[in-house]
C-alpha positions in Angstrom: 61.8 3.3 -90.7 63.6 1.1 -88.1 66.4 -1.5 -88.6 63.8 -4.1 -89.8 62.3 -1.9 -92.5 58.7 -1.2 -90.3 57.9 2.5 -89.9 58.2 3.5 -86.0 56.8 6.8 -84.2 59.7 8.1 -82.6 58.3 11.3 -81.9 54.9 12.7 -81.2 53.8 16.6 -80.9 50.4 16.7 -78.9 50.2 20.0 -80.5 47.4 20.8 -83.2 48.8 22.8 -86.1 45.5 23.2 -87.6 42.0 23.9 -86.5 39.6 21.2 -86.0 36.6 22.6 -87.5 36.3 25.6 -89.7 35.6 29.1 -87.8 31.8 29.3 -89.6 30.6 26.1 -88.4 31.3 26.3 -85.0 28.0 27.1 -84.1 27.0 23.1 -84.9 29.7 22.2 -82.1 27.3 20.4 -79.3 28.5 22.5 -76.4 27.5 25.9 -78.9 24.1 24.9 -78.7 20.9 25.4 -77.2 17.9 25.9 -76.9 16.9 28.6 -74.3 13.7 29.0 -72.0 12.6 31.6 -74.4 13.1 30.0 -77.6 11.4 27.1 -75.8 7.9 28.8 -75.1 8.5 30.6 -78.4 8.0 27.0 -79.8 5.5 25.7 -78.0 3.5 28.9 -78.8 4.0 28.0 -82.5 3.0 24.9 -82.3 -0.2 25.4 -80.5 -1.1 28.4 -83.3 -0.4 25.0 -85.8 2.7 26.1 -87.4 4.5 23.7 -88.6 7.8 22.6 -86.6 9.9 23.2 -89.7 8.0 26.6 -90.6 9.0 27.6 -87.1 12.8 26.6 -87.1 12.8 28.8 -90.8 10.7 31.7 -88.8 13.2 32.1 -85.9 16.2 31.1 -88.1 15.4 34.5 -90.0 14.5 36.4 -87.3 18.0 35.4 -86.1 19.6 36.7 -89.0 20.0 33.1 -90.1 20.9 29.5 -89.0 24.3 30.0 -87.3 22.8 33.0 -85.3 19.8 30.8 -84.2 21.9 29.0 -80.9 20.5 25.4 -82.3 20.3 23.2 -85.1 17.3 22.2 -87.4 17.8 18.5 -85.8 17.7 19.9 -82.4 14.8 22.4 -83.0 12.6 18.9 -85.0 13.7 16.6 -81.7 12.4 19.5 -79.8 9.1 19.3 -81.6 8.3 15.9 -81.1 9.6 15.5 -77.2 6.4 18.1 -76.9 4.0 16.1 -79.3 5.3 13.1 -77.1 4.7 15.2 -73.5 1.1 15.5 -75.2 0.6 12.0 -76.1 2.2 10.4 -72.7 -0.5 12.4 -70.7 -3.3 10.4 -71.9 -5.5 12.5 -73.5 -6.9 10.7 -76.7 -8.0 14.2 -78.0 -4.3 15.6 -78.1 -3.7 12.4 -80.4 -6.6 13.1 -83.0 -5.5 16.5 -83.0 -1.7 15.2 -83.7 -2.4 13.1 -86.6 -4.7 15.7 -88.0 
């Protein structure tokens, strides 16, 4: 506190003495994930045989040995998803609609 009774920073340690996240979720971290040109045509391949876009994320989440060994998120593996049913939708093709929202 200084001479008019208001606390003051007098000192400042950029240091962290503590981690910012905890060790097992570092695999959420942005820059730890992605989705890479294999698990990409994985997907797509799903989604043309009409699994589900959740059903897919669970299916390679197990064959990863679970979520954090996946390399992406649910959220990231959904937005995935629907950037492809939008590619389908953008080219025009009223069939690739009916087929969407059936």
């Amino acid at each position: 506190m200084n001479s008019e009774g208001r606390y003051e920073v007098v000192n400042h340690v950029i240091m962290h003495n503590h981690d910012l996240t905890r060790s097992q979720w570092h695999y959420l971290h942005r820059s730890e994930r992605q989705i890479t040109e294999e698990k990409r045509e994985a997907i797509e391949t799903m989604q043309k045989s009409g699994l589900s876009s959740t059903a897919s994320f669970n299916y390679m989440a197990i064959e990863a040995g679970g979520e954090e060994n996946l390399g992406h998120s649910k959220k990231d593996h959904l937005n995935y998803c629907t950037r492809l049913k939008m590619k389908q939708i953008e080219g025009g093709d009223a069939q690739a609609v009916t087929d969407i929202m059936y």
